[in-house]
C-alpha positions as CSV (number, residue, x, y, z in Angstrom):
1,X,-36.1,7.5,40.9
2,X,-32.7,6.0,40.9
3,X,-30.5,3.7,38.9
4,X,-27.1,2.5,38.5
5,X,-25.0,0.4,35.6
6,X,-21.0,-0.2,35.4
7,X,-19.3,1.8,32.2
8,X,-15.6,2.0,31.8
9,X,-13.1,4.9,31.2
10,X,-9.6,4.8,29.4
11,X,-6.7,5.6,31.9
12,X,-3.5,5.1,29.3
13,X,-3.8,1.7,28.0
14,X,-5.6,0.5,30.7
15,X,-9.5,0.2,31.6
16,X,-11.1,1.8,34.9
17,X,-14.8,0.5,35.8
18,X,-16.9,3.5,36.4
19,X,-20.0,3.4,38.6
20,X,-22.8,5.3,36.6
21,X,-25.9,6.5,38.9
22,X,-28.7,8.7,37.8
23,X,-31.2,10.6,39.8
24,X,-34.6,12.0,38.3
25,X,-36.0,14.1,40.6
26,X,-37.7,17.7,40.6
27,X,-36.6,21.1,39.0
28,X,-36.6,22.0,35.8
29,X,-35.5,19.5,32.9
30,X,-31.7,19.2,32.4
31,X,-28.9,17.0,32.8
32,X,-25.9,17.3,35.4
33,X,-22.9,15.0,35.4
34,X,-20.8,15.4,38.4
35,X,-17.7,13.1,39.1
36,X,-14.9,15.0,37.2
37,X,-16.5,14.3,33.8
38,X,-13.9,15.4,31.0
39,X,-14.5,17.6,27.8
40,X,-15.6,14.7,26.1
41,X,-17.7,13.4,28.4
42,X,-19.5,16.7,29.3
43,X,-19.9,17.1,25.5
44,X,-21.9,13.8,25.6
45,X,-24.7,15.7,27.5
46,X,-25.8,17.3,24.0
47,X,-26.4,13.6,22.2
48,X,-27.6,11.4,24.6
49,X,-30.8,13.1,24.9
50,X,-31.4,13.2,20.9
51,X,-30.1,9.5,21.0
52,X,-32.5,8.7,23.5
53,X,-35.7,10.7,21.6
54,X,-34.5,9.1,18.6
55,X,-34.6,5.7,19.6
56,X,-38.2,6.1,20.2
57,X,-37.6,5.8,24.3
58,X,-38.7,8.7,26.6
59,X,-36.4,11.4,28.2
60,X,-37.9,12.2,31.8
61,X,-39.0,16.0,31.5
62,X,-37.2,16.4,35.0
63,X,-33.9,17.5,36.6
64,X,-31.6,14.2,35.8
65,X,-28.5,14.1,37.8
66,X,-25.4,11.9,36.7
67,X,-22.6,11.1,38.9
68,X,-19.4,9.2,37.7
69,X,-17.8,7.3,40.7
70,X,-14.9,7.3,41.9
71,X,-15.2,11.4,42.0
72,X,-11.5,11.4,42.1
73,X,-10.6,9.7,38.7
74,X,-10.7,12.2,35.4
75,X,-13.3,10.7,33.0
76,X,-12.2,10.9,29.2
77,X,-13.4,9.8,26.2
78,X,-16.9,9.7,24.5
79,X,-17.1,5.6,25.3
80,X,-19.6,6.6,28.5
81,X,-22.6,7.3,26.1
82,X,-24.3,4.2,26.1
83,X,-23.9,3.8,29.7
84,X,-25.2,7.1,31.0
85,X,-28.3,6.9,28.6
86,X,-28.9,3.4,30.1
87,X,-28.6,4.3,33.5
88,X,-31.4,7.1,32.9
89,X,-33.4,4.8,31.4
90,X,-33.3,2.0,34.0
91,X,-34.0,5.0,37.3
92,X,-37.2,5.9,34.7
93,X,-38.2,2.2,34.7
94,X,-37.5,2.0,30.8
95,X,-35.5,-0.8,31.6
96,X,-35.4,-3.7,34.5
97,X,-32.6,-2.9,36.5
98,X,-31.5,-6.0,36.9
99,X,-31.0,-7.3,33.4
100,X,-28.2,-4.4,33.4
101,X,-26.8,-5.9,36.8
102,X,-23.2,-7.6,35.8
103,X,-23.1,-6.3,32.7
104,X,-20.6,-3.3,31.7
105,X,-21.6,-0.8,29.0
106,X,-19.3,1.0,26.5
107,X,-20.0,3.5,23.3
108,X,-20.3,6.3,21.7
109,X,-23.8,7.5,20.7
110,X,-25.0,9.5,17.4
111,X,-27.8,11.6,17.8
112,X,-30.2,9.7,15.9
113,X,-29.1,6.6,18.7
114,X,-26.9,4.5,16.3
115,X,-23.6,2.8,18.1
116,X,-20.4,4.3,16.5
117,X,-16.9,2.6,16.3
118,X,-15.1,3.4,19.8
119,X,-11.9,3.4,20.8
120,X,-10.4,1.4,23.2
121,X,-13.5,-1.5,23.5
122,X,-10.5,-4.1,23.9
123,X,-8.9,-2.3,27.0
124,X,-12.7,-1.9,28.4
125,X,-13.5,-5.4,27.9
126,X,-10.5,-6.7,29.6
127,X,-11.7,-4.3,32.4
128,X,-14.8,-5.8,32.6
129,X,-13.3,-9.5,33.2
130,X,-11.1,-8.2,35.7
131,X,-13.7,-6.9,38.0
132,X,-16.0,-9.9,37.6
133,X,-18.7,-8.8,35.6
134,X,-20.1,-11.6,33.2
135,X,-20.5,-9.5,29.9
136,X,-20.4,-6.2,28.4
137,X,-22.2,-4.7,25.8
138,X,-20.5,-2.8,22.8
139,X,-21.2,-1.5,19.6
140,X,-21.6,-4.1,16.8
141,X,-18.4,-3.4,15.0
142,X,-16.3,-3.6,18.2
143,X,-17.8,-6.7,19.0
144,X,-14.8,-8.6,17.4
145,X,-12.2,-7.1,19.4
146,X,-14.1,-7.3,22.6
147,X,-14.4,-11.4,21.9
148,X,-11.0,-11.3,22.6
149,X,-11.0,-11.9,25.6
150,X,-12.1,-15.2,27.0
151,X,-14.4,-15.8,29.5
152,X,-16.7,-13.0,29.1
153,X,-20.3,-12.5,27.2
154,X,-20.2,-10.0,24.5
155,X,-23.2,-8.6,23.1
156,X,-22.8,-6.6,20.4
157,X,-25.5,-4.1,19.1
158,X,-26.1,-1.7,16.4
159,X,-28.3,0.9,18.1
160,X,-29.2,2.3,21.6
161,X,-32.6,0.8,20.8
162,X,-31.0,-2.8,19.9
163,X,-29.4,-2.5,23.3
164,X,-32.5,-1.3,25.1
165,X,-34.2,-4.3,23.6
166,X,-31.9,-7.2,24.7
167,X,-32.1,-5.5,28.2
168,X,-36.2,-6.1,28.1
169,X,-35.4,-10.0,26.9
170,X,-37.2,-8.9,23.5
171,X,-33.5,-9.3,21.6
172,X,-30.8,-12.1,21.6
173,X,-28.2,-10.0,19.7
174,X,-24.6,-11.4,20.7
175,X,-21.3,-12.3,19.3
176,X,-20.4,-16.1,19.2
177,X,-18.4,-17.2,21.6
178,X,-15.3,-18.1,19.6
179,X,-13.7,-14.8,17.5
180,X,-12.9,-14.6,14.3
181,X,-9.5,-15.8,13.1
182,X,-7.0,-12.9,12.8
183,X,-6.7,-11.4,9.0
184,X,-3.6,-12.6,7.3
185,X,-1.4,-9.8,7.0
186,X,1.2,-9.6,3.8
187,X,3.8,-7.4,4.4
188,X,4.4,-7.2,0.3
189,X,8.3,-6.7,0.4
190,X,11.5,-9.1,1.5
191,X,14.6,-8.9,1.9
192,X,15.3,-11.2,-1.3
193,X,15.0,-7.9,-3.1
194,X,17.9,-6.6,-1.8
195,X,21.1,-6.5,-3.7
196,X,24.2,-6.2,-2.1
197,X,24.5,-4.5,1.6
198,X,26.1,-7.5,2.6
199,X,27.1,-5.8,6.0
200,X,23.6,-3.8,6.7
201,X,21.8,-7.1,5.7
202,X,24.4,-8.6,8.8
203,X,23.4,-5.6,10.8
204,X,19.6,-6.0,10.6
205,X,19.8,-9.9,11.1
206,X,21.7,-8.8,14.3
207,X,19.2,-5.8,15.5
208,X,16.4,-8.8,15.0
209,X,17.8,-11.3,17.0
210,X,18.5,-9.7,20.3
211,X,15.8,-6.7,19.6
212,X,19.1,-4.1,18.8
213,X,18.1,-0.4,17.7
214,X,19.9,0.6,14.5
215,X,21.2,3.8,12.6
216,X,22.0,3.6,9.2
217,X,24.2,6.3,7.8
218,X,24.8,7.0,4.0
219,X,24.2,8.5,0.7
220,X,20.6,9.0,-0.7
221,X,19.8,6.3,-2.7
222,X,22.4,3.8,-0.8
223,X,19.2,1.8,0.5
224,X,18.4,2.5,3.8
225,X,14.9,3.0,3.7
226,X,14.5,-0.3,1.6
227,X,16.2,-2.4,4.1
228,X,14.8,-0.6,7.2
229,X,11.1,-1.7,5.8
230,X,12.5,-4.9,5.4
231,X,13.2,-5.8,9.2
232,X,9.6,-6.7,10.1
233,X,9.8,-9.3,7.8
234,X,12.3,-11.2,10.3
235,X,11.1,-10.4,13.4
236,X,9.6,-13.6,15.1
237,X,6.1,-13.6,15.4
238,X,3.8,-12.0,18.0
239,X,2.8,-14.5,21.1
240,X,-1.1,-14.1,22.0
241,X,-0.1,-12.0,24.8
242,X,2.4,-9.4,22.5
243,X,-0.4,-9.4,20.1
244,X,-3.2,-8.6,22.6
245,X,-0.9,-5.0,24.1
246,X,-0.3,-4.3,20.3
247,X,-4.3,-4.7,19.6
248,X,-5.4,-2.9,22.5
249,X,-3.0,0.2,21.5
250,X,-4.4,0.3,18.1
251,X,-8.1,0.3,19.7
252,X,-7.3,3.3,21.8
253,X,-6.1,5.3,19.1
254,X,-9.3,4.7,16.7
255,X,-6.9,2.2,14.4
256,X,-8.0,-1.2,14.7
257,X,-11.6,-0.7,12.7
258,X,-13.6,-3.9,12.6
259,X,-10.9,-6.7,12.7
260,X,-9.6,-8.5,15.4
261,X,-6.5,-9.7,17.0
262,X,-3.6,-8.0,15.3
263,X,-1.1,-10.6,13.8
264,X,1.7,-9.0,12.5
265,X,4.4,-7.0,14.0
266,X,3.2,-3.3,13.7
267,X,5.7,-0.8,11.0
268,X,5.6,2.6,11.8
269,X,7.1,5.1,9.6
270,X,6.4,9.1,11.3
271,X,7.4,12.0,8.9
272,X,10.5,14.1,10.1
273,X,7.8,16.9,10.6
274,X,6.0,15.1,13.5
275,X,5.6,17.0,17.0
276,X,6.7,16.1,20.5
277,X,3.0,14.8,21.1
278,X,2.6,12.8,18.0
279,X,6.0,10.9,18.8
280,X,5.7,10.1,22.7
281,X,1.8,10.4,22.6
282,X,-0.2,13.1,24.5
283,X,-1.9,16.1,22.8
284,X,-5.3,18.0,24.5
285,X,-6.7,16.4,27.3
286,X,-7.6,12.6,26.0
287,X,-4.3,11.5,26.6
288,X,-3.8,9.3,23.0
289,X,-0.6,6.9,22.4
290,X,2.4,7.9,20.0
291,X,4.1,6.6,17.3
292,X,6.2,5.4,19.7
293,X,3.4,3.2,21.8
294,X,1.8,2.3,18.5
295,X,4.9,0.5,17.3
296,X,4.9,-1.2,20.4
297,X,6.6,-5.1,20.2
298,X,7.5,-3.7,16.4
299,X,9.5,-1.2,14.1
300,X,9.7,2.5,14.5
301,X,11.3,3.8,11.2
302,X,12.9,7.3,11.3
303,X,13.8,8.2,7.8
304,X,15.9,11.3,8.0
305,X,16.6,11.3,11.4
306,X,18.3,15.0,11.5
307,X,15.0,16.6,9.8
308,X,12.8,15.4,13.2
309,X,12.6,18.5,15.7
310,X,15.5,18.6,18.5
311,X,13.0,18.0,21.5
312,X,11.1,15.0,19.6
313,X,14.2,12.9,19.5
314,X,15.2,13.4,22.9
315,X,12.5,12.7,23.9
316,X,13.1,9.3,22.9
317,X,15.5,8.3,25.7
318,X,13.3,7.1,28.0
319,X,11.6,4.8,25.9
320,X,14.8,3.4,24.2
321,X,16.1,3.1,27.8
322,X,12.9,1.8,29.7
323,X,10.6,0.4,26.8
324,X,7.6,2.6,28.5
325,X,6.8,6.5,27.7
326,X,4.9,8.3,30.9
327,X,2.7,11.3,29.8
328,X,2.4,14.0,32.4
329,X,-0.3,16.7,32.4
330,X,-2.1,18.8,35.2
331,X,-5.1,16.5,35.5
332,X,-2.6,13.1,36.1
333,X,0.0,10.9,34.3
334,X,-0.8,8.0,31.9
335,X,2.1,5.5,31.2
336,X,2.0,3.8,28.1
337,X,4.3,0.6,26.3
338,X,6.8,1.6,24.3
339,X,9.2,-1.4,23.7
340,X,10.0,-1.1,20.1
341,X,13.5,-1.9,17.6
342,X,13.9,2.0,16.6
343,X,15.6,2.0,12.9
344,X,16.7,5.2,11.7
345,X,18.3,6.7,8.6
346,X,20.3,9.6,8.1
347,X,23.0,11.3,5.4
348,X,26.5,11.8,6.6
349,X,26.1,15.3,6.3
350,X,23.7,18.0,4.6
351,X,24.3,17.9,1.1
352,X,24.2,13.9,2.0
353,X,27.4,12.5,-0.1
354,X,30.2,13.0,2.7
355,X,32.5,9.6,2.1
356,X,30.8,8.8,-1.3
357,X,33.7,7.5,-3.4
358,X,31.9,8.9,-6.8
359,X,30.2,12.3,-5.8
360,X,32.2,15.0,-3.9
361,X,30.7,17.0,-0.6
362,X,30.2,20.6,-1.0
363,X,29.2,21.4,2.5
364,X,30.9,23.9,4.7
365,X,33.0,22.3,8.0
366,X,30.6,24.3,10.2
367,X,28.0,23.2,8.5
368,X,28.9,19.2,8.7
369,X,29.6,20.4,12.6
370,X,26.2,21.4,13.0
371,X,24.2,18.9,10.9
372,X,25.7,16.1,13.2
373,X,25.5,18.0,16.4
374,X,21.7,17.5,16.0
375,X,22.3,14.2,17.5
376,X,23.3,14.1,20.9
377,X,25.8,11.9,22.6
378,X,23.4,10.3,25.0
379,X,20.7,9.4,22.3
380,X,23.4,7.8,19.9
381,X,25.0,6.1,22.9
382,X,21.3,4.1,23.3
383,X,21.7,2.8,19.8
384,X,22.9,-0.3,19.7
385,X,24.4,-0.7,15.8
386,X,25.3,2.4,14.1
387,X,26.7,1.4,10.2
388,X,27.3,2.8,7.4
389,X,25.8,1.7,4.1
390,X,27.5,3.0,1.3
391,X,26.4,3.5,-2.4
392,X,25.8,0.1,-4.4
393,X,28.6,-0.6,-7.0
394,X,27.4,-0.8,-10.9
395,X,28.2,-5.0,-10.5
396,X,25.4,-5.2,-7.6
397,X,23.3,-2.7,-9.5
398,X,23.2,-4.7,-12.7
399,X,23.5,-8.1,-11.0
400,X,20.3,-10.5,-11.2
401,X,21.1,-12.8,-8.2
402,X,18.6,-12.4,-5.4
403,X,19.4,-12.6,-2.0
404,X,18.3,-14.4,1.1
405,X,14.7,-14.1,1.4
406,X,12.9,-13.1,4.6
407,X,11.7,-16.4,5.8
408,X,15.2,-18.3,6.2
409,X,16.8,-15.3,7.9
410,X,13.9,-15.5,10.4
411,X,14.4,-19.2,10.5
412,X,17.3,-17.7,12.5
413,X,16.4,-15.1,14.2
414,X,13.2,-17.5,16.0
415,X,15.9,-19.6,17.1
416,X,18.2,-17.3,18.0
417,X,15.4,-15.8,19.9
418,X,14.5,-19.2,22.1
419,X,17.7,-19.5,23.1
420,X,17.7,-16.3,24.8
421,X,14.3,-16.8,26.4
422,X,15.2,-20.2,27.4
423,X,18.1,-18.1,29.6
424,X,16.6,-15.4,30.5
425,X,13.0,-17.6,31.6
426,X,13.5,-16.6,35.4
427,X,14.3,-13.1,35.0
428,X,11.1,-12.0,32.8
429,X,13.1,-10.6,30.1
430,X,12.8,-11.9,26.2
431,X,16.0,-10.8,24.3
432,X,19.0,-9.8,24.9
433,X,18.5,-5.4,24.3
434,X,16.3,-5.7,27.0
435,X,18.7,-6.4,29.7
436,X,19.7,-4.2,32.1
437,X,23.9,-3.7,32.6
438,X,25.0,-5.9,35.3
439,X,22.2,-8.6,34.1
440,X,23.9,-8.4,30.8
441,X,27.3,-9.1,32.1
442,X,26.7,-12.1,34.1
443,X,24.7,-13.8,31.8
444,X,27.2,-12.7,28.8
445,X,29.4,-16.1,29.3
446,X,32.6,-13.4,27.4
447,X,35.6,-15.4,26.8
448,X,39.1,-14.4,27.7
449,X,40.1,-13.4,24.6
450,X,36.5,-11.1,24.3
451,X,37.5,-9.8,27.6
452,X,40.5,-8.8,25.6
453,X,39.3,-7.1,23.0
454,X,36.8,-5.4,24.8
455,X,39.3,-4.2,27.4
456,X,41.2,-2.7,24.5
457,X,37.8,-1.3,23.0
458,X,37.2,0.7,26.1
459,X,40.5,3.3,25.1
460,X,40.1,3.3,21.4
461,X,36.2,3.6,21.2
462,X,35.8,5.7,24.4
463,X,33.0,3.5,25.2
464,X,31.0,4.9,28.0
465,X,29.1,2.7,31.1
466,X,26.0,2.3,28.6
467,X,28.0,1.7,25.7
468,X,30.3,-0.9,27.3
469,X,27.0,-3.3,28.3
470,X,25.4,-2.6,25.0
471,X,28.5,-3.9,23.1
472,X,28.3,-7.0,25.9
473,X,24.3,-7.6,24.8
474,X,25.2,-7.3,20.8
475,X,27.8,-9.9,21.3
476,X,26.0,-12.0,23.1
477,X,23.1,-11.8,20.1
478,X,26.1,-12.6,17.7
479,X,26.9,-15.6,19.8
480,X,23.2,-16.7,20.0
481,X,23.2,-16.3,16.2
482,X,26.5,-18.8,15.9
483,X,24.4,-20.9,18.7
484,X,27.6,-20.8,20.7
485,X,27.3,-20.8,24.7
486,X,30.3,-18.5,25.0
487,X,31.2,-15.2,23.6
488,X,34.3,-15.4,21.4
489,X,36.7,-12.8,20.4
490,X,35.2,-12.6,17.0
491,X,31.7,-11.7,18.1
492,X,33.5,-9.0,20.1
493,X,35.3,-7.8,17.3
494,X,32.1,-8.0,15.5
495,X,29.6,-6.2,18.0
496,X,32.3,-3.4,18.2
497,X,32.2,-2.9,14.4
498,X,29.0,-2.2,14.6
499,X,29.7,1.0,16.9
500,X,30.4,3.6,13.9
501,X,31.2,7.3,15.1
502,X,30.0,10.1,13.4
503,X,33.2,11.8,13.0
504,X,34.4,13.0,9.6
505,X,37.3,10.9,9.1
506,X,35.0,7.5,10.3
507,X,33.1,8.9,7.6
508,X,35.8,8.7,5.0
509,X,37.4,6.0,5.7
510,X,33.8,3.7,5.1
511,X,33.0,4.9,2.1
């Protein structure tokens, strides 16, 4: 006796059909799976059957052999539940064979054979379109996410034996064809609430724009973490294809619960305590995505950046350089998005009031030395806009004027933003941080006079190669800003004001 369905398996953010056959033949009863099944999947073994007894269906009292095809692709993740205990029950003629034909199964089984939320349904439906098949079935409350994607028959059910039934034409249970609107989202702070920070307010507008990372240096209490939650609110919105990567993320990592399509631009905010696997994404052998992936096409807030561990901030390089984070273990690599505006926050030094004008620094030289040292050259030098924000004066404190609110900056930003795609349309890039060096400096349009300044910059910044272009692309984002074609002196100047060192006396002289 011998049957065969199409499941799916999670290889980083993307979805691999897996063939599913089963054998019943004779021995004693158990249940094999062969075709490098991971923990997860081997661990399935122990619900399916009770799943299956449960659901008032009948396990075969035989040897049942599973094999996962291809034999050379690592299975993880418990999402091959449903379509191994399908696949037994069509080779015991439970269920016609070829109602399960063109259909792909995903989900996790309980033992008493209900349909559990499971991650990554959205990557596994978008799988399933791919390779031609005309449906897939998933559990009810994934059924939302799954109706994502166009094109393809979702049927969503509540139990193995809901499934079992629309397989044997006794049930209709679907989705409708058309998903549900995306929930509003209400990000609950703007920039309006501000007061004074006329220059980080500048700064962030800036970082928006042309997608900049940011570090924000000052005294606790100056307002860095309330204007780093603040840039979301100015980022242009997600296009339907942004918002399906930053949807099909959040299903992988167990996130997304029953709603749909994400709408807003993901905020994430990690605690300095965080490992090297919780930033960049990783830990055991069901390769998850990090903070990092999860703020993917968003924020990624790092609030006392000299608390996070040495090796965790390093590790950020590659995906502040290449907006992707690769994941190497011994059974394979999974690449994963990482294209995110990083903002983080940091005191001058350890006590946290080197340069405050009102409270003086107690801390040690050596001490200063080593606090700053925790940052290394090469990670600062992939930061586009380093500032300092210094400590509000008692006139902004008690002032009652509110600033710009979030919606007219963004007003700017979205059209500083089509410009940029409108010139970067044949190269596949969106904003101007994206761009790689030479890119950057032919498209730049730099005046004479910029050509100047920067010329000059190069001997009394020591700007390296990296530092050099990045300047370029946060002068062009100035320019785009002004909605001037060419880059002028003054955006220069202004780009290269945003390059603050760390050294003391930089220090000293802002505040």
């Amino acid at each position: 006796m011998y049957g065969t369905v199409i499941g799916v398996t999670l290889l980083g953010v993307h979805g691999r059909p897996v063939v599913v056959e089963a054998h019943i033949g004779r021995g004693l009863p158990s249940l094999t799976i062969t075709g490098l099944p991971g923990a997860s999947v081997q661990d399935g073994r122990d619900r399916i059957r009770p799943a299956v007894e449960s659901s008032g269906l009948e396990w075969p009292l035989r040897r049942v052999v599973v094999n996962l095809s291809p034999g050379n692709l690592r299975k993880e993740g418990p999402g091959l539940d449903l379509p191994i205990a399908i696949c037994v029950l069509c080779a015991s003629a439970q269920v016609p064979r070829d109602r399960a034909a063109g259909l792909a199964f995903v989900g996790e089984l309980s033992l008493r054979g209900a349909l559990v939320p499971t991650p990554g349904v959205l990557s596994a439906a978008i799988a399933a379109s791919r390779s031609g098949l005309r449906g897939v079935v998933v559990p009810e409350a994934n059924a939302a996410e799954a109706a994502l994607v166009e094109g393809l028959e979702v049927i969503g059910v509540r139990t193995l034996a809901e499934a079992v039934a629309y397989l044997r034409g006794s049930s209709t249970a679907r989705l409708p064809a058309s998903p549900p609107p995306p929930p509003r989202e209400d990000p609950g702070v703007d920039f309006a609430e501000v007061r004074g920070q006329a220059h980080a307010r500048r700064a962030l507008e800036v970082a928006a724009a042309g997608g900049h990372n940011v570090l924000m240096v000052g005294s606790p209490g100056a307002g860095k973490t309330m204007l780093a939650r603040r840039l979301a609110t100015i980022l242009p919105a997600l296009s339907r294809e942004e918002a399906l990567e930053v949807t099909q993320l959040h299903s992988i990592a167990g996130l997304l619960g029953s709603s749909g399509l994400r709408s807003a631009r993901p905020f994430r905010a990690p605690h300095h305590s965080i490992s090297l696997a919780g930033l960049l994404g990783g830990g055991g052998s069901y390769l998850r995505p990090g903070e990092v992936s999860l703020a993917h096409h968003g924020v990624l807030f790092l609030d006392e950046l000299t608390e996070f561990h040495r090796d965790a901030i390093e590790g950020l390089r590659q995906p502040l350089e290449d907006g992707r984070v690769v994941i190497t273990r011994a059974a394979g690599s999974v690449e994963f998005p990482a294209r995110f505006t990083l903002v983080a926050a940091a005191n001058p030094c350890p006590c946290g009031y080197e340069g405050d004008p009102r409270r003086q620094c107690r801390c040690l030289p050596h001490r200063v030395q080593a606090y700053r040292q925790k940052l290394s050259g090469p990670l600062l030098d992939r930061i586009d806009i380093r500032l300092f924000v210094p400590r509000l004066s008692k006139a902004e404190l008690l002032g009652e004027a509110a600033g710009e609110p979030s919606a007219s900056i963004r007003e700017r930003v979205d059209q500083a933003r089509e410009r940029q795609r409108r010139r970067y349309g044949h190269t596949g890039f969106s904003c101007n941080a994206q761009l790689p060096g030479p890119l950057a400096r032919r498209e730049a349009g730099i005046s004479a006079g910029g050509q100047d300044v920067l010329a000059r910059a190069v001997d009394t910044l020591a700007l390296t190669g990296r530092g050099f272009d990045r300047a370029i692309k946060v002068a062009r984002t100035i320019a785009d800003l002004d909605g001037a074609h060419e880059v002028s002196s003054e955006h220069v100047a202004e780009a290269l004001s945003y390059r603050m060192d760390l050294s003391e006396e930089s220090l000293v002289r802002a505040g």
